[in-house]
C-alpha positions as CSV (number, residue, x, y, z in Angstrom):
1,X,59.1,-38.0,32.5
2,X,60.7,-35.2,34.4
3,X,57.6,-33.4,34.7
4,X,55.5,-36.4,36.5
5,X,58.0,-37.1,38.6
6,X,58.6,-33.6,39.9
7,X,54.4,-34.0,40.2
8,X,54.6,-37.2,42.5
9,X,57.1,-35.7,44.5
10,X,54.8,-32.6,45.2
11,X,51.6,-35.1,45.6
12,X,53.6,-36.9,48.8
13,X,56.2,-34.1,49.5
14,X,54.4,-33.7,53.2
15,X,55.0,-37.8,54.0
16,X,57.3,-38.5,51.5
17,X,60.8,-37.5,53.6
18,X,59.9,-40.4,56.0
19,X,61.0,-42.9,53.2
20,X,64.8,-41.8,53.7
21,X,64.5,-41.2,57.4
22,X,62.1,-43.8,58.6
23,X,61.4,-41.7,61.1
24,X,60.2,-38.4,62.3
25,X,60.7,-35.6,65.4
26,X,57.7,-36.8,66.9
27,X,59.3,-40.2,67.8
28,X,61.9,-40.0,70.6
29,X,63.7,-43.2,72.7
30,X,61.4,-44.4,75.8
31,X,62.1,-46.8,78.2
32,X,60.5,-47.6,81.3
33,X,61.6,-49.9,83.6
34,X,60.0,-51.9,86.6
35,X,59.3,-49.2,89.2
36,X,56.3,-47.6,88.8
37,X,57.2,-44.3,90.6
38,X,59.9,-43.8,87.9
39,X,57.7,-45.3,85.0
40,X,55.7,-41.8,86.1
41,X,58.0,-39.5,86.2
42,X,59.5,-41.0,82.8
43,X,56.1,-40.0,80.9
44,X,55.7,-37.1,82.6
45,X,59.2,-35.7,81.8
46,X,58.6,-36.0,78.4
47,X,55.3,-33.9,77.8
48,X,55.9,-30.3,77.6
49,X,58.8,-32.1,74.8
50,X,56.5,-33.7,73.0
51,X,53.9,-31.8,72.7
52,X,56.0,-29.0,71.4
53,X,57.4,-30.5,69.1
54,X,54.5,-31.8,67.7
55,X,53.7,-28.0,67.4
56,X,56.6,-27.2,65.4
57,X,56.6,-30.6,63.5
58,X,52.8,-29.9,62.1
59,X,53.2,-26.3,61.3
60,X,56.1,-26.9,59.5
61,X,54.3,-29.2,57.3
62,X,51.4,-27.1,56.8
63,X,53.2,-23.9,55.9
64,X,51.9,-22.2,52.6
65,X,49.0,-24.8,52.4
66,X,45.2,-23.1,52.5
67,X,44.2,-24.9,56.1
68,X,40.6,-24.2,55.1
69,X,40.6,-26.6,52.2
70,X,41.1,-30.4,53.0
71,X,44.0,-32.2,52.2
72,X,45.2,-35.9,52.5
73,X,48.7,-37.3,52.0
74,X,49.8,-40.9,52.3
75,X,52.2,-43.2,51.6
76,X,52.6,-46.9,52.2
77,X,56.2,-48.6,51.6
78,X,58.1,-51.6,53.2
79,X,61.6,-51.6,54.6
80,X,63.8,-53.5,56.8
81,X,61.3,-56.3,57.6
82,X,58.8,-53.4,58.8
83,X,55.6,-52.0,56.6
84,X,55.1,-48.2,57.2
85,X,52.0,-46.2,57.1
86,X,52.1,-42.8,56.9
87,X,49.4,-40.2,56.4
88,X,48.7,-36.4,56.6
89,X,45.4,-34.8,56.5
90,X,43.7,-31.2,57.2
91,X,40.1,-31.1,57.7
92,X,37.4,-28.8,58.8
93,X,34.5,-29.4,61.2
94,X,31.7,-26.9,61.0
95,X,29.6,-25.8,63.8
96,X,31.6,-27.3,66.8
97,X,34.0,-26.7,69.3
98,X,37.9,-28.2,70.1
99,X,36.8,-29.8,72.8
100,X,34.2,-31.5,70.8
101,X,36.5,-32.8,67.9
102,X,39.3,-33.1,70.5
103,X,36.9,-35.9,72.3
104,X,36.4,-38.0,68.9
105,X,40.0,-37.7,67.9
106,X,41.0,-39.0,71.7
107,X,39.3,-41.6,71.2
108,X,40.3,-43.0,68.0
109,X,43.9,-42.5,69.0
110,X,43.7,-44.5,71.8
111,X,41.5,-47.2,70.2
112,X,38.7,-46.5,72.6
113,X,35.9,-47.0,69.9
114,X,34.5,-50.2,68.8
115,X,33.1,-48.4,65.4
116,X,36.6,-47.1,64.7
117,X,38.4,-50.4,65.2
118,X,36.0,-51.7,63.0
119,X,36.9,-49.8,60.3
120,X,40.2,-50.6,60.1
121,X,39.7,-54.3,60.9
122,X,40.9,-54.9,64.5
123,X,39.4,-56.2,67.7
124,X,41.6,-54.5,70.1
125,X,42.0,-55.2,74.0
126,X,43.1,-52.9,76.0
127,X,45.5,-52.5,79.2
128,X,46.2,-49.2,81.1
129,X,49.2,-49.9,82.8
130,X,49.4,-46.3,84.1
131,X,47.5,-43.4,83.9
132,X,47.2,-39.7,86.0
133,X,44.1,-38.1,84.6
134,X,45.0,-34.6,83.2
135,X,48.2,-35.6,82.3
136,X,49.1,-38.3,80.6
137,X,48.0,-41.8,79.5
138,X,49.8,-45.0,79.0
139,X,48.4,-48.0,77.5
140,X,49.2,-51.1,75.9
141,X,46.8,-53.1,73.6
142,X,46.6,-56.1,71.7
143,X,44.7,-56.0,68.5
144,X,43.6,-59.5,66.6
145,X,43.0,-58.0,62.7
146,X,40.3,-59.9,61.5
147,X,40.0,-62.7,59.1
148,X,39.4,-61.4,55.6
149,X,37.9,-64.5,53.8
150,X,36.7,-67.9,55.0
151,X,39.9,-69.8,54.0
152,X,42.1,-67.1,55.2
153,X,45.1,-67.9,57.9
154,X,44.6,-66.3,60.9
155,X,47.1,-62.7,61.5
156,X,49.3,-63.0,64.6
157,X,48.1,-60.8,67.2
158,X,49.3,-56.8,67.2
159,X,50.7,-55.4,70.2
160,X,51.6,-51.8,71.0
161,X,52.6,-50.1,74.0
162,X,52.3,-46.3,74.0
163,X,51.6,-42.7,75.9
164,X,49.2,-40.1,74.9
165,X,49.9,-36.6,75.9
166,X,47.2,-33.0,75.3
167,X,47.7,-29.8,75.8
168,X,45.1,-26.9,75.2
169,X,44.9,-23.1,74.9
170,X,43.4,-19.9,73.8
171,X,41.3,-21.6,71.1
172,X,44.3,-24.1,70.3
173,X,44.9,-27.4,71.0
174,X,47.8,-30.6,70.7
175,X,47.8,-34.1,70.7
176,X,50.4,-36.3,70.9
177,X,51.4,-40.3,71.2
178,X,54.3,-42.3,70.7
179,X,55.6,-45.6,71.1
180,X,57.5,-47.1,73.9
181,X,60.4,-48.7,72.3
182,X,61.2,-51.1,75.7
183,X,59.4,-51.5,78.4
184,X,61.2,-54.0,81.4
185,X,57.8,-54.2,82.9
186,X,56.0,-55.1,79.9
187,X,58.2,-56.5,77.3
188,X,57.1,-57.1,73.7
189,X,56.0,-60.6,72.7
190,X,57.6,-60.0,68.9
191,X,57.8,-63.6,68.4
192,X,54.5,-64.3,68.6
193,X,52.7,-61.0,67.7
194,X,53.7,-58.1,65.7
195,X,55.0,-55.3,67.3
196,X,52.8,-52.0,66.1
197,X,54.8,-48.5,67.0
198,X,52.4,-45.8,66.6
199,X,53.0,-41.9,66.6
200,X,51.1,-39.2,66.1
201,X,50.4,-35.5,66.2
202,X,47.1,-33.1,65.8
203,X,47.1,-29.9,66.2
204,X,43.5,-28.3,66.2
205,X,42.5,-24.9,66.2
206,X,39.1,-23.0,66.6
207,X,38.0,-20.4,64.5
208,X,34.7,-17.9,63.2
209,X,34.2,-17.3,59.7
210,X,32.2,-14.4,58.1
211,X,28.5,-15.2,59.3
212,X,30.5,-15.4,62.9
213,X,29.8,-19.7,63.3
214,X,32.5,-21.5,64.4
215,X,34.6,-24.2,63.0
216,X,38.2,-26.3,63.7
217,X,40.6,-27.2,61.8
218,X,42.1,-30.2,62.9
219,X,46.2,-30.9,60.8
220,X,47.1,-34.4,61.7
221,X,50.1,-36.5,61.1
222,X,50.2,-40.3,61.3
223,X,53.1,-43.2,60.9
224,X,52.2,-46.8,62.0
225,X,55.5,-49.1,61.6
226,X,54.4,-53.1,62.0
227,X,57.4,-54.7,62.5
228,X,55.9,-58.2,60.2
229,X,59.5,-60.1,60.8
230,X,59.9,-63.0,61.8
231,X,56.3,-63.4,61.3
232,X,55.2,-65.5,58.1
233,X,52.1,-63.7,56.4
234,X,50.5,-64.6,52.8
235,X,51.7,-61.8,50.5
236,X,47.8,-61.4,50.0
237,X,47.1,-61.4,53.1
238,X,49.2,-58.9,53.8
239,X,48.5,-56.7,51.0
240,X,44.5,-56.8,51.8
241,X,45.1,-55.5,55.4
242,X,47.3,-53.0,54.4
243,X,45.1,-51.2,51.9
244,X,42.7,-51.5,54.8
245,X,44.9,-49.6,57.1
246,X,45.5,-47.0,54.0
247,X,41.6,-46.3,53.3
248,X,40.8,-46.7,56.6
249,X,41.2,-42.2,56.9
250,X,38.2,-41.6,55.4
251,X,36.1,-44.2,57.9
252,X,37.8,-42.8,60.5
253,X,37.3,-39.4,59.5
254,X,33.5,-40.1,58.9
255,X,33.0,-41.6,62.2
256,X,34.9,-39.1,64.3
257,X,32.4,-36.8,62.7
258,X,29.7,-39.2,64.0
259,X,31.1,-39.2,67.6
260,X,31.6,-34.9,67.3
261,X,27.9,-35.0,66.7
262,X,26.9,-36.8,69.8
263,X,28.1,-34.1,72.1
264,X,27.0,-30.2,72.0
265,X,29.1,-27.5,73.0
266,X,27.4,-26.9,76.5
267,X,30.9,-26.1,78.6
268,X,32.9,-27.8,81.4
269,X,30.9,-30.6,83.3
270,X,32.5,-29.1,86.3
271,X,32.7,-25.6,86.2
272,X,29.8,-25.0,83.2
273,X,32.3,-22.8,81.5
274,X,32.0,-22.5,77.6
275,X,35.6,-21.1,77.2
276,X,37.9,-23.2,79.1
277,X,37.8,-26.5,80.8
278,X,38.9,-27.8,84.1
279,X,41.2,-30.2,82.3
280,X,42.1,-27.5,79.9
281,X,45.5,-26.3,81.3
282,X,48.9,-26.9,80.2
283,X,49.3,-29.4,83.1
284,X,46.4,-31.3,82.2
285,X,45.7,-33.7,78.6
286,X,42.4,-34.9,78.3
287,X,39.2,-32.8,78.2
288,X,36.7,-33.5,81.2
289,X,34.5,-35.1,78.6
290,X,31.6,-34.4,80.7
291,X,29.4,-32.5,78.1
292,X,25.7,-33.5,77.6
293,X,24.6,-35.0,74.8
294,X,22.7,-33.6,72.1
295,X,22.2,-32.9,68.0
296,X,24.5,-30.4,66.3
297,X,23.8,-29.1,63.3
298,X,27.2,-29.4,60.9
């Protein structure tokens, strides 16, 4: 008994610690309030923070594992009136770039793609209620999960409201988002839709094996917290969109491969550099995105 026990705990020891904490050091207390100059500076304040700790937070997790195998750690528990989802992966992408997997990643994180949201159910809508290009993002959206079955109640509406921060370097890059826990401008509606905090941290990081081809390895850390009370949801319901949520990885993972594909490696839109991009500095966050499309071989 001792001896499967000690094995469980190894099987989730990377997510496994958020079950006594319920949280982790990549969520921090944000509030914004009504002005919009200081809703700015708010966000911006927080970057060079966030994104290092989402450094530290990832290595930590990763030290002693072999980064060029993949691994996958989740756990799903409920607490306090609030279901968490957390998951940990490591995965490789031959044959491409950190700007190229950086682009697909983006994009999922920020519910951008239709195919994504599809995979884990949603139909999202989405409101930028502040955004700098090269430094930071800040969104909210409202996602409507989808019915499940013809006689199924409808799901209240999800809402989050977060910020995205990225940060790249010599063959390195981080990506980081976190929830805004009040927002005077934009308050949550938590009696009518379930409040979603989201955050999240990838660290990706560009290497050449023996033949000299390239490939990233992208370490990623995920915990979604749906705040379900006071909101009255079928047991079965609930448990149906849930494991959605949890299998939802490998669609996601299978798709961001998809997108990775649809864009070679042919440098900055701007500049036509292959080794850094105009957006590429530690005052900027999200790649130019600018690069042509084409077929690459994985």
């Amino acid at each position: 008994m001792y001896a499967d026990n000690f094995k469980a705990m190894l099987a989730f020891a990377p997510v496994n610690d958020v079950r006594m904490s319920l949280m982790t050091p990549l969520e921090s207390y944000i509030r914004l309030g009504k002005d919009l100059g200081e809703r700015r500076k708010t966000i911006l304040s927080l970057r060079k923070e966030k994104l290092d700790m989402t450094y530290k937070f990832i290595e930590q997790k990763t030290l002693g594992m072999d980064c060029n195998k993949p691994h996958e750690f989740s756990d799903m528990f409920d607490k306090f009136g609030k279901h968490y989802c957390v998951n940990f992966t490591i995965s490789r992408y031959d044959g491409v770039s950190i700007y190229q997997v950086a682009r697909g990643i983006y994009n999922q994180l920020t519910e951008k793609d239709e195919t994504l949201n599809e995979a884990i159910g949603i139909t999202a809508q989405r409101e930028s209620t502040g955004t700098l290009k090269c430094n930071f993002m800040h969104q909210r959206i409202i996602a409507q999960p989808k019915q499940t079955g013809r006689n199924s109640v409808k799901m209240p509406e999800m809402e989050s409201n977060g910020v995205f921060y990225c940060r790249f370097g010599d063959n390195s890059a981080v990506l980081a988002t976190d929830y805004v826990d009040h927002d005077e401008l934009h308050p949550y509606d938590e009696s009518n839709r379930i409040r979603k905090d989201m955050s999240s941290g990838v660290v990706l990081t560009a290497h050449d094996d023996s033949d000299g081809k390239k490939y990233v390895v992208v370490k990623r850390y995920t915990m979604a917290k749906l705040h379900m009370y006071p909101h009255k949801v079928a047991q079965k319901q609930q448990d149906r969109f849930f494991l959605s949520m949890f299998h939802s990885h490998d669609n996601m993972k299978r798709l961001v491969v998809d997108r990775v594909l649809q864009h070679s490696d042919t440098g900055c839109s701007c500049t036509g550099n292959k080794t850094s991009c105009c957006c590429a500095s530690d005052e900027s966050s999200i790649p130019c995105g600018g690069h042509a499309r084409a077929q690459v071989s994985v």
